[in-house]
LOBA-166557 format. One record per residue (C-alpha): residue number from 1; residue in one letter; x, y, z. Coordinates in steps of 0.001 Angstrom, whole numbers. Example, Ala and Ser with C-alpha at 12.3 -4.5 7.8 and 13.67 -1.06 7.14 Angstrom:
<pts>
{1 'a' {12300 -4500 7800}};
{2 's' {13670 -1060 7140}};
</pts>
This chain:
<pts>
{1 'x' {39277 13397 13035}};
{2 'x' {37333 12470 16016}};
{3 'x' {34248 10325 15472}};
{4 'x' {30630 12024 16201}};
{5 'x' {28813 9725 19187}};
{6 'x' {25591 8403 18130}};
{7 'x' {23523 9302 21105}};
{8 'x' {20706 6390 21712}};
{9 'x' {17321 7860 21680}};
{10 'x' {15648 7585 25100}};
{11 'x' {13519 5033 25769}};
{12 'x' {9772 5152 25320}};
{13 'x' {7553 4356 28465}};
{14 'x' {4245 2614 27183}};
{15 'x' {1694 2043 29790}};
{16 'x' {800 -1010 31017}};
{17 'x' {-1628 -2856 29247}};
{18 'x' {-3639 -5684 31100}};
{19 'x' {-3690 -9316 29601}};
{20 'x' {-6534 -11748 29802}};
{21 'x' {-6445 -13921 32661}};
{22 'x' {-7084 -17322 31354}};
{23 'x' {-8791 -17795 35226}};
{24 'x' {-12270 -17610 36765}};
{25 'x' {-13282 -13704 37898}};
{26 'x' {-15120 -15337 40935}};
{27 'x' {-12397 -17092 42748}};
{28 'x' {-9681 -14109 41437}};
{29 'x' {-11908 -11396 42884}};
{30 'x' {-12777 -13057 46621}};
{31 'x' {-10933 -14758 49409}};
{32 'x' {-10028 -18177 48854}};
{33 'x' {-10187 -20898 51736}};
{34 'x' {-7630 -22633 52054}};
{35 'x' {-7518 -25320 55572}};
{36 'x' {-4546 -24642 57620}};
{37 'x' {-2419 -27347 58069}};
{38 'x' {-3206 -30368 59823}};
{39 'x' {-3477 -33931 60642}};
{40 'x' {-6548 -35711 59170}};
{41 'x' {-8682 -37213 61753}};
{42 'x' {-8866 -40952 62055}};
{43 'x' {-12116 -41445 62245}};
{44 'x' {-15434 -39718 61143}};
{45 'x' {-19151 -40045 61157}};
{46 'x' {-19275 -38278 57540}};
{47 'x' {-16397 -38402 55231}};
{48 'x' {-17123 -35676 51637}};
{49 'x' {-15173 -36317 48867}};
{50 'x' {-15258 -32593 46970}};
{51 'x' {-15159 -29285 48256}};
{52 'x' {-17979 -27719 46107}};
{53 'x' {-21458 -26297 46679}};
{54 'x' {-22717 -29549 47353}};
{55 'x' {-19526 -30729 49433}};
{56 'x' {-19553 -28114 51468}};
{57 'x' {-23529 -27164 51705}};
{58 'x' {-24025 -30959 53244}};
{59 'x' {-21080 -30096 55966}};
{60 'x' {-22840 -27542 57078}};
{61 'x' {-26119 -29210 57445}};
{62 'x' {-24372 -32326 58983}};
{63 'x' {-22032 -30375 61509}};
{64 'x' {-25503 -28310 62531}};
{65 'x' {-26594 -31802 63412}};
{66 'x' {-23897 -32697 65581}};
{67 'x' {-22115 -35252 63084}};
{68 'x' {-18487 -35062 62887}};
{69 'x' {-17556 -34307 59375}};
{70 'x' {-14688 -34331 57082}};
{71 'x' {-14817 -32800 53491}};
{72 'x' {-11728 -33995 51703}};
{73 'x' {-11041 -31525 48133}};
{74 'x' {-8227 -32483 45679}};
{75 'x' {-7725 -28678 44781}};
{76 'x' {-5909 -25840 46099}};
{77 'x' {-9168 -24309 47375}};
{78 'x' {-12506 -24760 47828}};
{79 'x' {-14754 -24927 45070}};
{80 'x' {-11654 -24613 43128}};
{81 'x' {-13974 -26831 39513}};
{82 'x' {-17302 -26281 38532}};
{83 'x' {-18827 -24149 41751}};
{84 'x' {-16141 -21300 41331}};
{85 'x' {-15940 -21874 37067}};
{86 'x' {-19607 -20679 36176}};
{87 'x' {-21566 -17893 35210}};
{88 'x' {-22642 -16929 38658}};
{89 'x' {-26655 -17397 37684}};
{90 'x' {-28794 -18894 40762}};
{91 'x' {-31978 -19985 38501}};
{92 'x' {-34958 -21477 39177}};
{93 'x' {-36616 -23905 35864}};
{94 'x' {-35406 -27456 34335}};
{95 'x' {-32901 -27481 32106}};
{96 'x' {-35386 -29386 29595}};
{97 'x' {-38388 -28150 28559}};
{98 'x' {-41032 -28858 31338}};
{99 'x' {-43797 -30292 28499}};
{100 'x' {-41053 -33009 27124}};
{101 'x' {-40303 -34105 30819}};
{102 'x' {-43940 -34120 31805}};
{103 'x' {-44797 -36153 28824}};
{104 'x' {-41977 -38698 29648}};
{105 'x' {-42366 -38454 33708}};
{106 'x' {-46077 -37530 34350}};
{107 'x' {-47256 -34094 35173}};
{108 'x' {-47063 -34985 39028}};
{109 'x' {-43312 -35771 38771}};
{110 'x' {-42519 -33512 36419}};
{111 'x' {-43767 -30549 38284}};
{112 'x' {-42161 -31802 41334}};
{113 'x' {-38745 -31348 39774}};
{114 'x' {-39531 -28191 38355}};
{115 'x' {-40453 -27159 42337}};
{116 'x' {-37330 -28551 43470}};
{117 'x' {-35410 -25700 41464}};
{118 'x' {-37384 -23346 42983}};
{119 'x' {-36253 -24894 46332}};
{120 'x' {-33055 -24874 45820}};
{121 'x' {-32676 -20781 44929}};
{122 'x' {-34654 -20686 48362}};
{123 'x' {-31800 -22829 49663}};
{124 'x' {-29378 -20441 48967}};
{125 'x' {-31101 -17383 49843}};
{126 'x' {-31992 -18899 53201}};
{127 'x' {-28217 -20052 53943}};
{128 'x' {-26569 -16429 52735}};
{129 'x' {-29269 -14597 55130}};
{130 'x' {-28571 -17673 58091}};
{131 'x' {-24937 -17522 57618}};
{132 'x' {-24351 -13770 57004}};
{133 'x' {-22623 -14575 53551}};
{134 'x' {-21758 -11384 51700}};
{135 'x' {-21483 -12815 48058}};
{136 'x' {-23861 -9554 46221}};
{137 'x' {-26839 -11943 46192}};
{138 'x' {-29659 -10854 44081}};
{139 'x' {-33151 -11737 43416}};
{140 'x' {-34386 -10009 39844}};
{141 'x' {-34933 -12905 38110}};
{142 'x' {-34291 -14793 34926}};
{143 'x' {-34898 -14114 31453}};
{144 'x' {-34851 -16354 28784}};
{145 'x' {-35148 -14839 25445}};
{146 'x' {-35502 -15882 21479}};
{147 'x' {-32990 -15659 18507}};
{148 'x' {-35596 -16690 16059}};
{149 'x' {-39710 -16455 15733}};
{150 'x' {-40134 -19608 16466}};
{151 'x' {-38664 -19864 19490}};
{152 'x' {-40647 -17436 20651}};
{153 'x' {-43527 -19464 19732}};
{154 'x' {-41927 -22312 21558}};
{155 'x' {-41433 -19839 24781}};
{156 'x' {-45369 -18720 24364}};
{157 'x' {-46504 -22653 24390}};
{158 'x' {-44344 -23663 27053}};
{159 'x' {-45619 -20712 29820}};
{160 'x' {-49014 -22018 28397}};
{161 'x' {-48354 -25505 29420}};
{162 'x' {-46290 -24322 32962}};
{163 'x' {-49709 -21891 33631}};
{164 'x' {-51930 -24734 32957}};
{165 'x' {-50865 -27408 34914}};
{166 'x' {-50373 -25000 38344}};
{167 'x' {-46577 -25359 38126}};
{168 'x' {-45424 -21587 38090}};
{169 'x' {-47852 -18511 37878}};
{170 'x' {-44961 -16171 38078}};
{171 'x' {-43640 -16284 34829}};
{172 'x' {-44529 -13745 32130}};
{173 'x' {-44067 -13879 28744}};
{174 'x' {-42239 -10274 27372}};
{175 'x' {-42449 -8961 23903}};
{176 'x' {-39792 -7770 21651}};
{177 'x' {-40209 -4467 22873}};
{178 'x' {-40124 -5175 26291}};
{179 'x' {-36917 -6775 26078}};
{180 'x' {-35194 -4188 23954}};
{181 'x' {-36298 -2246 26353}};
{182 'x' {-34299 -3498 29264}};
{183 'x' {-31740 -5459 26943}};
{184 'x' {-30029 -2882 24654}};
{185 'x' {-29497 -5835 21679}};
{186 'x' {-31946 -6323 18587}};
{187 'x' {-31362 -9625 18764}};
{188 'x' {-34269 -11199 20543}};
{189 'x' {-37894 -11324 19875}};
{190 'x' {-38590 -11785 22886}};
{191 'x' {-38482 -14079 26173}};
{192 'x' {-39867 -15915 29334}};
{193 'x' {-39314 -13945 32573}};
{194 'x' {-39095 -16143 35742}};
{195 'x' {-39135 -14056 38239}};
{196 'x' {-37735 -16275 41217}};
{197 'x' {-34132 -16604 40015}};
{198 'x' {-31507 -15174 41386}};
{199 'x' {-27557 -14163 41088}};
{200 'x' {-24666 -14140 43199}};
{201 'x' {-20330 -13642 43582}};
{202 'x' {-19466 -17238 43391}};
{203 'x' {-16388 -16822 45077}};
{204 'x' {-17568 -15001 47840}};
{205 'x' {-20526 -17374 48829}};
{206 'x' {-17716 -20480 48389}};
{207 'x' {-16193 -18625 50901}};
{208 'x' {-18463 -17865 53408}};
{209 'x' {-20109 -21276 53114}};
{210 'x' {-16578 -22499 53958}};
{211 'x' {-16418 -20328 57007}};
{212 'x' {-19696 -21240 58100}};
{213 'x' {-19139 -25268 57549}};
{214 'x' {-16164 -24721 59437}};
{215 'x' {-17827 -22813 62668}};
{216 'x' {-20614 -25171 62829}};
{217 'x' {-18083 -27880 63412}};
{218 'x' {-16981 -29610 59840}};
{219 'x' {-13019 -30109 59083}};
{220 'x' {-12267 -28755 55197}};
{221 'x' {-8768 -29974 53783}};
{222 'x' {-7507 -28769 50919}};
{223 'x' {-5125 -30267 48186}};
{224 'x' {-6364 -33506 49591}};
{225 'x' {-7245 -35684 46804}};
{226 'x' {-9085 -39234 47326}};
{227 'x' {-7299 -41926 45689}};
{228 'x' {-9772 -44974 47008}};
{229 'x' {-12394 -45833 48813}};
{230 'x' {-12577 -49181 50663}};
{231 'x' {-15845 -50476 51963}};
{232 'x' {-14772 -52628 55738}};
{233 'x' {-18297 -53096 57145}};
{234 'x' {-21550 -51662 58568}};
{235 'x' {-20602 -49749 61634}};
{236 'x' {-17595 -47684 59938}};
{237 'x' {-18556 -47942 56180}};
{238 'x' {-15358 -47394 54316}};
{239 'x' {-11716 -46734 54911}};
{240 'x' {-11215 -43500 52591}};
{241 'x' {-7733 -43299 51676}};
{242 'x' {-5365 -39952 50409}};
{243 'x' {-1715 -39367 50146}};
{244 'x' {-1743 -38049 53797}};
{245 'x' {-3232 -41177 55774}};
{246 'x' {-6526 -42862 55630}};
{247 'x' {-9539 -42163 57506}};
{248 'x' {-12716 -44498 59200}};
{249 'x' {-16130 -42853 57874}};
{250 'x' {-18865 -44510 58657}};
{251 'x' {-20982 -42382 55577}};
{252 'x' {-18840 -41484 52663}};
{253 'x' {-21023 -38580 50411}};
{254 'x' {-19490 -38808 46757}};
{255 'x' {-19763 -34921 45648}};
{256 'x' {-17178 -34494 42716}};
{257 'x' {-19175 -33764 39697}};
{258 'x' {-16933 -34373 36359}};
{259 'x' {-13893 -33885 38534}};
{260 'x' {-10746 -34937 36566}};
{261 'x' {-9026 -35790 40035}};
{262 'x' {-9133 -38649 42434}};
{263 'x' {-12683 -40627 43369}};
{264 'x' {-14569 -39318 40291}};
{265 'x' {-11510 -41081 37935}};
{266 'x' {-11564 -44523 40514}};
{267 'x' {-15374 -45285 39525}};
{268 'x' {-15928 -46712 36060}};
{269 'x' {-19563 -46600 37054}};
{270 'x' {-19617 -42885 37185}};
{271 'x' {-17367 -42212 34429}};
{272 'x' {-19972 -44080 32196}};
{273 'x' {-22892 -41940 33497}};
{274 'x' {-21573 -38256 33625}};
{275 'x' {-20442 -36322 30197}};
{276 'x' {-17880 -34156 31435}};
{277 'x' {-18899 -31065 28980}};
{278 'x' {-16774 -27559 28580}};
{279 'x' {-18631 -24480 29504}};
{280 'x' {-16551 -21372 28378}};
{281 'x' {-17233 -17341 30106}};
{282 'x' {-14949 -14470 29354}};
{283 'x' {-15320 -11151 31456}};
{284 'x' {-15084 -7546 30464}};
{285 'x' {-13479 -4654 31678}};
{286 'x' {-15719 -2510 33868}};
{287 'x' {-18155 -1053 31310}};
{288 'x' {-18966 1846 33728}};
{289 'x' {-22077 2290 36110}};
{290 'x' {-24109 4671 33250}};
{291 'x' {-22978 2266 30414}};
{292 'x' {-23636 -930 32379}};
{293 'x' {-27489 354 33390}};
{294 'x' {-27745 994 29871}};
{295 'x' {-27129 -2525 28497}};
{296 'x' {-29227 -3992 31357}};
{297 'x' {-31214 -1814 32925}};
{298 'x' {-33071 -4916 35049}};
{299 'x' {-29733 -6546 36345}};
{300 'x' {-31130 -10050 35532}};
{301 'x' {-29770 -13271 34390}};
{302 'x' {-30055 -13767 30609}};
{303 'x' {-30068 -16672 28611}};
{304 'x' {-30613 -17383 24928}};
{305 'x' {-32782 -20623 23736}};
{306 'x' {-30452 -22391 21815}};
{307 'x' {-28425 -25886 22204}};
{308 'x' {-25523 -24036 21746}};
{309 'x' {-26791 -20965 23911}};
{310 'x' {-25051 -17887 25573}};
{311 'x' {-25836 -16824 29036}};
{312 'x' {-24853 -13102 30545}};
{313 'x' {-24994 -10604 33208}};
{314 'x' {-23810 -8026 34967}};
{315 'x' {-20947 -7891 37899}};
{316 'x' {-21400 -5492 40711}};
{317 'x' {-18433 -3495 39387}};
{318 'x' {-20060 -2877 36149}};
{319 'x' {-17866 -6468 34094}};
{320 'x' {-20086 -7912 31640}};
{321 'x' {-20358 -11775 32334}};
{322 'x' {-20621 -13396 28975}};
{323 'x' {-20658 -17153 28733}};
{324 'x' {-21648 -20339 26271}};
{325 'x' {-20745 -23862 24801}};
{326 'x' {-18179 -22191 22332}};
{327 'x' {-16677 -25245 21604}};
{328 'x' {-17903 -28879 22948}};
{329 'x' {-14251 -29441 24001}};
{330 'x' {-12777 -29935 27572}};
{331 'x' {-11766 -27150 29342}};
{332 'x' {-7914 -26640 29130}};
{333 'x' {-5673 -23065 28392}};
{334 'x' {-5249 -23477 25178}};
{335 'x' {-9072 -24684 24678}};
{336 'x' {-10404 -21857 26650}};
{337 'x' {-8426 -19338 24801}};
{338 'x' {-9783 -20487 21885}};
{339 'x' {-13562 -20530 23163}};
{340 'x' {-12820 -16943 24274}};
{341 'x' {-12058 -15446 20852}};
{342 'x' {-15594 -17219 19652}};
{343 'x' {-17415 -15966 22725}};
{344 'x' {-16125 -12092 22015}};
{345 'x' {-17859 -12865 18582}};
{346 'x' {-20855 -13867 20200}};
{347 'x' {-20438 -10749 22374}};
{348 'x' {-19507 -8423 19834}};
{349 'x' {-23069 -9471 17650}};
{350 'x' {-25343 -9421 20825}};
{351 'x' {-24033 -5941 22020}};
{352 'x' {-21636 -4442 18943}};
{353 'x' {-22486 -1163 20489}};
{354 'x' {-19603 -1861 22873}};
{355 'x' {-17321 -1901 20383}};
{356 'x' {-13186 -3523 20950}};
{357 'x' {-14086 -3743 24614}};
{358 'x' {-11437 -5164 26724}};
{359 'x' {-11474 -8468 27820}};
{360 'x' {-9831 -8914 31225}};
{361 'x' {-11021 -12942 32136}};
{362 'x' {-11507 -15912 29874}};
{363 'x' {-12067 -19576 31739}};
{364 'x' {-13645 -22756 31302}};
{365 'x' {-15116 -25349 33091}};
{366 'x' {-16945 -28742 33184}};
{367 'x' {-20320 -29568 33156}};
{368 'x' {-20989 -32455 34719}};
{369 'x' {-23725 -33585 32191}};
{370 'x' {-26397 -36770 32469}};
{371 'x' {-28122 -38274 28977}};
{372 'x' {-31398 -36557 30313}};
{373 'x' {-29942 -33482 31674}};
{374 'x' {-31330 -33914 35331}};
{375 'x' {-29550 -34573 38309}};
{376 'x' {-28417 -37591 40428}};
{377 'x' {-28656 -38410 43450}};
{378 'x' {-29076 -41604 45952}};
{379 'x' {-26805 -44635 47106}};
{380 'x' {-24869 -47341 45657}};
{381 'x' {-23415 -49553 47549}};
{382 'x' {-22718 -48029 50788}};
{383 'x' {-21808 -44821 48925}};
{384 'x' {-24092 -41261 48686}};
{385 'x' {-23887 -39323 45674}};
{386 'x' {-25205 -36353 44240}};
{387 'x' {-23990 -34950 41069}};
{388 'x' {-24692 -34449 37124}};
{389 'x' {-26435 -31364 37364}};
{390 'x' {-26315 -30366 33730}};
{391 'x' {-25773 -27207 33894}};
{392 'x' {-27806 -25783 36230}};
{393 'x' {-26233 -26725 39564}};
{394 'x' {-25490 -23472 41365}};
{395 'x' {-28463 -23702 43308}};
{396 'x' {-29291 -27448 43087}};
{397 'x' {-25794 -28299 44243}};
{398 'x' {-26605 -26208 47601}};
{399 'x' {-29754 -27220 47960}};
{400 'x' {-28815 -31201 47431}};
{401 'x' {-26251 -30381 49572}};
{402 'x' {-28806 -30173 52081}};
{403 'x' {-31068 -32942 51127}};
{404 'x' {-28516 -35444 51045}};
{405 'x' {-27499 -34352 54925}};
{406 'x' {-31328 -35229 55846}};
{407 'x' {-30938 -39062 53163}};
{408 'x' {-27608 -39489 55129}};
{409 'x' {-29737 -39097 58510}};
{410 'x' {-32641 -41657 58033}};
{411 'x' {-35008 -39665 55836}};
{412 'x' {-34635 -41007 52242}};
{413 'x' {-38134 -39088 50840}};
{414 'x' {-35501 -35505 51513}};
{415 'x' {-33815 -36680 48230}};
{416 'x' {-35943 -35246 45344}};
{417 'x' {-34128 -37061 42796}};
{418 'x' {-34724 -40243 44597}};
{419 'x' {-35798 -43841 42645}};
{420 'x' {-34742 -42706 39078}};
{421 'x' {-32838 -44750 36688}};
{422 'x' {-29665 -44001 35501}};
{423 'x' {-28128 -46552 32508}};
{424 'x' {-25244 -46146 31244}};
{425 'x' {-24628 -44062 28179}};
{426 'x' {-23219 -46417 25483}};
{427 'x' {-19850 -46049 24251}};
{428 'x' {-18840 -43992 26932}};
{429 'x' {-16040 -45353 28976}};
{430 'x' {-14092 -42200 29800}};
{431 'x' {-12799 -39440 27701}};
{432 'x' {-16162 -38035 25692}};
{433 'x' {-14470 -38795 22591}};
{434 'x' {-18039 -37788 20771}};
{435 'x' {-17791 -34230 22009}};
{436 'x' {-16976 -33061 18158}};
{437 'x' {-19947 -35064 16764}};
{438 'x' {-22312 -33878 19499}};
{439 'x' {-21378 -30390 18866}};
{440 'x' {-22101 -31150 15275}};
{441 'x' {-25588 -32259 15909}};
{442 'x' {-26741 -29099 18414}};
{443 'x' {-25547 -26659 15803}};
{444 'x' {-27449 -28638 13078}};
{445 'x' {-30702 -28844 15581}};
{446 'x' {-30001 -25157 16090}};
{447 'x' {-29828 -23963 12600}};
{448 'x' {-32880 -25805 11107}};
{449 'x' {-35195 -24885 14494}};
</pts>
């Protein structure tokens, strides 16, 4: 009796699905610089540690001047942390509220800073038109809208106060209506336009202000990480030293930010003074030119007023760029994937119209955070720095970028940040082990504003 064969059914071709990419959209989607290899040169007028905005922003404006220059960047790329891990916002406006600073600072100081930010989104407008930098730069400003009533009442005092004292007479306070109108969430109550911010590819303008640092004279080296810096004397300042050799700089400009690599880990005195804080984003699939206008018909930044806030916009090709402090944690795989799933319930209760959208980019990053929330910038003992821009450094990184090549030439009034304090935050030594109870706190604040 011969045996009937069992014929195996034929196998089922499913098409491919995409998985998140637990990596930043900006430096996925643009070319990344990476130096070709060779020899590091023995001796330089200006050695940067960090191949960031500001890293690579002060090249530029020290190569224009004829200085040889050297930036020197522990990661695979160019602004391979914080300057390629953001949520691609170029905004203008302190990070505080400009009353609380004024009342601390004075109105004159305090509406100096607030001008600086407005500077620095100059900056970067001026260097992407100089430069020819195609990175999608836009100028349609910032809004900054209200969860609750009395934020809005917080917003409505605060334009008040910023009309008042001549510090910005472009900003506009917008109803509820108005922003449902170009917002398609019935979330907000309302908000604070500021009408000089601006956006931009992240990626791409890393790049091109790579290129341009690079033609004007500077020498980038990648996957170059700075293990110490030794101070030797007046005329060459400090022997900077990497796995590859060691090289004579006369200036050394300390631009690393909460960098968990190299120079930023060597200085106690830093560690103590910078938070590093996780800042989380996740990315859509294209939503579609007709469905993207929709949701944002203005094609502005957008941030919420919250301490634990969420920031958004819109990509070129239509990707919804949705970002927040999910989780006060430090940016890691398995941290960001978890911030992700509680930023696509964020998402999902701003805009639920969208429904299981597809999320093809989830990433973190670190804010390198100061107890006030301002920058710093200056020297300490025979080393520049600028850094600790709290979340807002896109533009101010560029623009200090700048500034610090004019401190670094003679001209110390270039640094806007100049003469201010900066103590050390007690019990901080190193690893933020008070992330948890800080996140505690903000969501506390939050809930009983």
């Amino acid at each position: 009796m011969l045996r009937q064969q069992t014929r195996r059914p034929a196998p089922i071709h499913l098409p491919d699905i995409p998985t998140m990419k637990l990596e930043s959209y900006w430096t996925d989607s643009a070319p990344l610089y990476i130096s070709p290899s060779r020899e590091l040169p023995a001796q330089v007028d200006v050695a940067i540690v960090g191949g960031g905005f500001t890293g690579l922003s002060a090249a530029l404006a020290l190569a224009r001047r004829g200085a040889s220059v050297v930036v020197l960047e522990a990661g695979p790329h160019v602004a391979a942390e914080a300057s390629g891990r953001n949520g691609g916002h170029v905004n203008n406006g302190l990070a505080m509220d400009y009353a609380e600073v004024a009342a601390r600072v004075g109105i004159e100081r305090a509406r100096a800073w607030y001008h600086a930010y407005d500077d620095a989104v100059d900056t970067v407008a001026r260097l992407v038109q100089e430069e020819g930098i195609a990175c999608d730069f836009l100028r349609h400003g910032k809004l900054k809208m209200a969860t609750r009533p009395q934020q809005m009442e917080a917003l409505q005092r605060s334009a008040e106060r910023l009309y008042a004292d001549g510090v910005d007479r472009d900003i506009e306070i917008l109803d509820a209506a108005r922003v449902r109108a170009e917002v398609q969430s019935e979330r907000f109550h309302g908000g604070m336009l500021y009408k000089r911010s601006a956006q931009m590819h992240m990626g791409r303008f890393a790049y091109g202000l790579a290129l341009a640092a690079e033609r004007h004279g500077a020498a980038i080296h990648t996957g170059t990480e700075v293990r110490r810096l030794e101070r030797i004397g007046e005329s060459y300042g400090h022997r900077v030293h990497t796995p590859r050799g060691s090289i004579l700089a006369r200036q050394v400009l300390l631009a690393t930010g909460a960098s968990r690599h190299g120079a930023y880990r060597s200085f106690g005195w830093l560690r103590r003074r910078i938070v590093p804080v996780g800042s989380f984003i996740v990315v859509t699939e294209p939503l579609g030119a007709e469905r993207a206008a929709s949701l944002l018909s203005q094609q502005r930044t957008y941030t919420t007023v919250a301490n634990i806030h969420h920031y958004f916009r819109m990509t070129p090709d239509t990707r919804l760029v949705f970002g927040g402090r999910a989780r006060f944690a430090i940016s890691s795989p398995q941290s960001d994937a978890a911030s992700g799933e509680i930023l696509r319930q964020g998402l999902q209760q701003t805009f639920p119209q969208l429904g299981p959208v597809r999320l093809d980019y989830c990433w973190g990053g670190l804010v390198d955070m100061t107890r006030d929330r301002l920058p710093q910038a200056g020297e300490r003992d025979g080393l520049f720095y600028s850094m600790g821009y709290s979340g807002h450094g896109t533009q101010m990184s560029v623009h200090m970028g700048q500034c610090m090549a004019q401190v670094m030439a003679g001209d110390a009034l270039a640094n806007p940040w100049r003469d201010r304090e900066w103590p050390a935050i007690p019990g901080h030594f190193g690893p933020p082990w008070f992330l948890p109870v800080v996140g505690m706190y903000y969501r506390l604040k939050d809930k009983l504003a």
